[in-house]
Phi, psi and omega in degrees: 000137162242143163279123174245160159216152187223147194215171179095043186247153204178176144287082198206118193313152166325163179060008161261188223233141126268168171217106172269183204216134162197112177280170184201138173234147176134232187270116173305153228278094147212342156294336174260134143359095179254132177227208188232135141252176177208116188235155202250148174296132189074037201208155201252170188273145176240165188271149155266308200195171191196130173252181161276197178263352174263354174095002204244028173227100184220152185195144205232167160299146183281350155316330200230354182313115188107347189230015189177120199235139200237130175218152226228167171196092165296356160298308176294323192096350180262203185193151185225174148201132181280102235225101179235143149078050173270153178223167171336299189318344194268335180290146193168158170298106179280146175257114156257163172219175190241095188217139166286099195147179169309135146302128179222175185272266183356093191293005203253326159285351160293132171285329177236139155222154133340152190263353131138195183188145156269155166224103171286136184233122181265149178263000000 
């Protein structure tokens, strides 16, 4: 089992910047695959973004693409994603995950997820 927890979530005008955080705890993290999602109400979860478990693969949504960079520090156990150049459109909850194996876009192949943080973006 890995545990996530996900944190940095907020309240922040267009054009700021976040950082989320998301620990794992559990079976070791540096074997798995991590990724970001986000769903917004009435809206189905979208992939954001994905690193590998050495970190030297990372690929994003074209939404958030150029704008939002996602990165691990397995000493730590965490994973972040850096949320720059936010716009209304971003708000939504975010989800990190977990998986053994390549990162991919498909939220139905992840095995662990977080219980999610909102992130509000005002106009």
């Amino acid at each position: 089992q890995v545990q996530l927890v996900e944190s940095g979530g907020g309240l922040v005008q267009a054009g700021g910047s976040l950082r989320l955080s998301c620990a794992a705890s559990g079976r070791t993290f540096s074997n798995y695959a991590m990724g970001w999602f986000r769903q917004a109400p009435g809206k189905e979860r979208e992939f954001v973004g994905a690193i590998s478990w050495t970190g030297g693969n990372t690929f994003y949504g074209d939404s958030v693409k150029g704008r939002f960079t996602i990165s691990r520090d397995n000493a730590k156990n965490t994973v972040y994603l850096q949320m720059n150049s936010l716009k209304p459109d971003d708000t939504a909850v975010y989800y990190c995950a977990a998986r053994a194996g390549a990162p991919i876009v498909r939220p139905s192949g992840y095995d662990y997820w977080g219980q999610g943080t909102q992130v509000t973006v005002s106009s």
